[in-house]
C-alpha positions in Angstrom: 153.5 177.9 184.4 150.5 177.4 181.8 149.5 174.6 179.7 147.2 175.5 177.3 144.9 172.3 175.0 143.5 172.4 171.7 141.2 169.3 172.4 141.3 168.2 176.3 140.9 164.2 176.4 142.4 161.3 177.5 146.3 162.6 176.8 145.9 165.7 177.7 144.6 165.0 181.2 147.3 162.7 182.0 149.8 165.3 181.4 147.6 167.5 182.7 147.6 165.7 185.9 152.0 165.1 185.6 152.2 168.9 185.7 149.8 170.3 188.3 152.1 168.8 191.2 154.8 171.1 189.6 152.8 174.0 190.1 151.1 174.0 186.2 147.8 175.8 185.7 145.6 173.7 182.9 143.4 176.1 180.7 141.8 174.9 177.7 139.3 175.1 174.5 135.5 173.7 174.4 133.1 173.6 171.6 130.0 173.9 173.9 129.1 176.4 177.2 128.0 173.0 179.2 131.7 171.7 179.1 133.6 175.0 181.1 131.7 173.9 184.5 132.4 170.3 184.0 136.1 171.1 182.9 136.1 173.6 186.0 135.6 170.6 188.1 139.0 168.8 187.2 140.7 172.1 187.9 141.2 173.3 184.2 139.9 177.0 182.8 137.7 176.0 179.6 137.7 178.8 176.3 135.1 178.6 174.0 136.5 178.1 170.4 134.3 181.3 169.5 136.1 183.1 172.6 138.9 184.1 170.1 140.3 186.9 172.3 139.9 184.6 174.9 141.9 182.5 173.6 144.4 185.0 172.9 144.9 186.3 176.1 145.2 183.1 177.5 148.1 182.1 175.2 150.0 185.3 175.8 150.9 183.4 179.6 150.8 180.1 178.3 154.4 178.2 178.5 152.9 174.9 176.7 150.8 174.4 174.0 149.7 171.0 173.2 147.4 170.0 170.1 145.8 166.8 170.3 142.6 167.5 167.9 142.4 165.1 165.1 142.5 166.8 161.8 139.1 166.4 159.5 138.9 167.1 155.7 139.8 170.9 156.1 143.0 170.0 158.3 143.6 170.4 161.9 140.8 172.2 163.2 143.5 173.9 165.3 145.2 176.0 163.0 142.0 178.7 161.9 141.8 178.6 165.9 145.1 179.0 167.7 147.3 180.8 164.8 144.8 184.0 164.8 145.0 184.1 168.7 148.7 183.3 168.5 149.7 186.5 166.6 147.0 188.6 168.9 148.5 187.6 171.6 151.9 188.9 170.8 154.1 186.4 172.8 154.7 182.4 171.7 154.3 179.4 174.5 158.2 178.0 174.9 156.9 174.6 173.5 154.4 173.6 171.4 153.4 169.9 170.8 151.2 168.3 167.9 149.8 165.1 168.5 150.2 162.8 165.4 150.3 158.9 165.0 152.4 156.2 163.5 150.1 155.5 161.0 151.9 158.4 158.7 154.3 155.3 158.0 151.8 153.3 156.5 152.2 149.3 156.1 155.9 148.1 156.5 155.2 144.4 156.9 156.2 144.3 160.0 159.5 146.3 159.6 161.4 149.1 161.7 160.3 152.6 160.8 162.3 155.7 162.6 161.6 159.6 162.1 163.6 159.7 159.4 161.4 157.1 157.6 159.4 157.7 154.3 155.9 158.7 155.2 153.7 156.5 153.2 150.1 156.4 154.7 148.3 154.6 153.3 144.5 156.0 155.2 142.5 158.8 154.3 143.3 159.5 158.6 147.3 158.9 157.9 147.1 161.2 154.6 145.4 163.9 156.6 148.1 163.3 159.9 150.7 163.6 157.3 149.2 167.2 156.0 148.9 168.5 159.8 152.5 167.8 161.1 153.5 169.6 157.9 151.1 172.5 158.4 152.2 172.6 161.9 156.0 172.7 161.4 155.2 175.1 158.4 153.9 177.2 161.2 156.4 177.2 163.4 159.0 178.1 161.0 157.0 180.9 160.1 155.9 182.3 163.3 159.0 181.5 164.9 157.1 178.9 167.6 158.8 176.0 168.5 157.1 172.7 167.2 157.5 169.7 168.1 155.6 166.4 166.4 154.7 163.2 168.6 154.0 160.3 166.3 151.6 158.0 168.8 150.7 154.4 168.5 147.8 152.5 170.2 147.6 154.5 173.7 146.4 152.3 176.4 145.6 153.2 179.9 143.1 152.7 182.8 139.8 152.9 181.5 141.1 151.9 177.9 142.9 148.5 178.3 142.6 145.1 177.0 141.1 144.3 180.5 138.4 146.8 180.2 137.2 145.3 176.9 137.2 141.9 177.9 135.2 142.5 181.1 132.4 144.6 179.0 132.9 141.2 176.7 133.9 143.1 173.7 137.5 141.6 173.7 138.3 139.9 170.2 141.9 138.0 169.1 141.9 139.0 165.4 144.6 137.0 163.9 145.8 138.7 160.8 149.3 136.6 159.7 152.2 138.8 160.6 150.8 141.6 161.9 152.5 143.4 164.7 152.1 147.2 166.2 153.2 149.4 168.7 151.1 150.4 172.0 152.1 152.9 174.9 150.8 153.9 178.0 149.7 156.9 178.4 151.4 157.8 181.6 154.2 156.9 179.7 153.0 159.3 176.6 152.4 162.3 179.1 156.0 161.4 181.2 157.5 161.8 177.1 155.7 165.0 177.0 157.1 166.3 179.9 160.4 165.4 178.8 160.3 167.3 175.6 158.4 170.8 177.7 161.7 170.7 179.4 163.7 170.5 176.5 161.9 172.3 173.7 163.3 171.7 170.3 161.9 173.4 166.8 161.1 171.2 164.4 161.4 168.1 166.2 159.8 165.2 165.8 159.3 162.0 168.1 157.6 158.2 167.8 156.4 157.6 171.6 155.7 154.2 171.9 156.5 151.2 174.4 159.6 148.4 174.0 158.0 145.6 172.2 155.8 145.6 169.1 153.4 142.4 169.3 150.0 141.3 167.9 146.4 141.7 168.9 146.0 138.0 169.8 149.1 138.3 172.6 147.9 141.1 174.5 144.2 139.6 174.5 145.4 136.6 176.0 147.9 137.9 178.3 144.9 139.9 179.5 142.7 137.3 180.0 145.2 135.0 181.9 146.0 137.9 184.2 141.7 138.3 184.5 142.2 134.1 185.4 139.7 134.2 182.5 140.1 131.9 179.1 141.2 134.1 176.4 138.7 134.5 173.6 139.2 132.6 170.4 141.1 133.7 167.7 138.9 135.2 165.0 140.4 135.1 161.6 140.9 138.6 159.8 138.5 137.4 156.8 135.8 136.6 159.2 135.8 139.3 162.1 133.3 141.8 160.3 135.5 144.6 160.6 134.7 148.0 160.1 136.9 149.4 156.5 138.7 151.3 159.2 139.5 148.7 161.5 140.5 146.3 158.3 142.4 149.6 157.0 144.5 149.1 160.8 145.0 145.7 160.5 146.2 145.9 156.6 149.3 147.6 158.4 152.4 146.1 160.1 155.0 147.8 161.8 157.8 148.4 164.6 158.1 151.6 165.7 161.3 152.4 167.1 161.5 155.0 170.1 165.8 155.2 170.1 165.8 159.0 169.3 163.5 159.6 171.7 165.4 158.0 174.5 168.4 159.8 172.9 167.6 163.3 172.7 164.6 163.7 175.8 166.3 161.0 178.4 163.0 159.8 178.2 162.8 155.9 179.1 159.2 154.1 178.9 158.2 153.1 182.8 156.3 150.3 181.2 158.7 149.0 178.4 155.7 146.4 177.3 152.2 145.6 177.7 153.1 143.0 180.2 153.7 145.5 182.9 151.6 147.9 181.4 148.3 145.6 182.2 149.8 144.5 185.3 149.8 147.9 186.7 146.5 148.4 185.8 145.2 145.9 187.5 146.8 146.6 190.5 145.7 149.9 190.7 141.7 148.5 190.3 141.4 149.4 187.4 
């Protein structure tokens, strides 16, 4: 079994690292030579995105195609890329995955929002998410691949934690009245992806997210106490010198429900909040 990855990062190597134990081979695309040796070392066969037959050839084995490549102002960078080599190639992965994020919802003031919810983003990044699902499930009806859109929230994970920020001391509570999001972990994010490889579905989409929406301020703190370290203070929105993407993130408030997901995948979050999420973490070393 082959998993082949239009942009190999922090997702993508966790379920990268899920799959090998089952026997998975890892190949994936590189924008410069110097990255297939050090992609070689964790295991995974690097294409060049100028390698298009390459490319092809590698998708013509591949079982799973996962896309996690943000999209820029000409779309997902995927698309002139993978649908060229896809029809070269002659034969379609069982499952292919597109990466998107709950910001396609847009501000809900603090409200549910499920799959079936109006898309209203409200960020040039949310706007351009919003064009790639539909580019990507216009593709798969087309083609006849089978699609499937993940809507992420915050991923969190060792490395990438509230505990990693406030040890490098760049920690901050922003308190912004109200405001509530969704986080997962991304063993949790790669465990989801597994669930839907082994039950492909066209046209499906999913939010992956943890149990328990909550804001900025809770986690921070929670982190510090389980640091044995006094939280930071709260720094109001107003005040906290935000980038106009960061205020554009904190201008938005939702819950993000994951029922179908549990549902349709039997897919259950390990870490239902950021509680045991951190906890984990820290256990482990990290």
């Amino acid at each position: 079994m082959r998993l082949f990855v239009f942009g190999y990062g922090f997702s993508a190597r966790a379920l990268a690292d899920r799959l090998r134990p089952q026997g998975w081979t890892v190949h994936a695309t590189v924008r410069r030579s110097e990255d297939v040796e050090r992609l070689a070392g964790e295991g995974v066969t690097a294409h060049l995105l100028t390698d298009g037959e390459g490319i092809a050839r590698a998708l013509a084995r591949t079982q799973a195609l996962l896309i996690t490549a943000p999209p820029g102002p000409q779309g997902c960078p995927a698309l002139p890329v993978l649908v060229p080599a896809l029809a070269t190639a002659g034969a379609f992965p069982d499952w292919a995955g597109y990466l998107s994020t709950t910001g396609v919802y847009g501000d809900r003031k603090g409200g549910w929002v499920f799959e079936t919810s109006r898309l209203a983003a409200q960020s040039v990044e949310g706007a351009r998410r919003v064009a790639a699902e539909r580019d990507w499930l216009e593709v798969g009806r087309g083609m006849g691949l089978t699609v499937t859109v993940f809507r992420l929230p915050g991923i969190y994970g060792p490395g990438r934690s509230a505990l990693d920020r406030l040890r490098a001391g760049q920690a901050r509570r922003i308190v912004a009245p109200g405001q509530v999001f969704s986080r997962i972990h991304v063993d949790d994010l790669s465990a989801g992806l597994a669930a839907s490889i082994a039950r492909p579905r066209a046209g499906g989409i999913y939010n992956l997210c943890d149990d328990e929406p909550a804001p900025n301020p809770d986690v921070i703190a929670h982190a510090a106490r389980l640091l044995g370290r006094e939280p930071p203070p709260e720094v109001p929105l107003a005040e906290a010198g935000l980038s106009p993407q960061a205020i554009r993130f904190y201008a938005e408030s939702k819950r993000v429900s994951n029922a179908r997901a549990k549902a349709e995948l039997g897919w259950r979050p390990r870490l239902p909040t950021y509680r045991e999420g951190l906890a984990e973490i820290l256990a482990a070393g990290g």
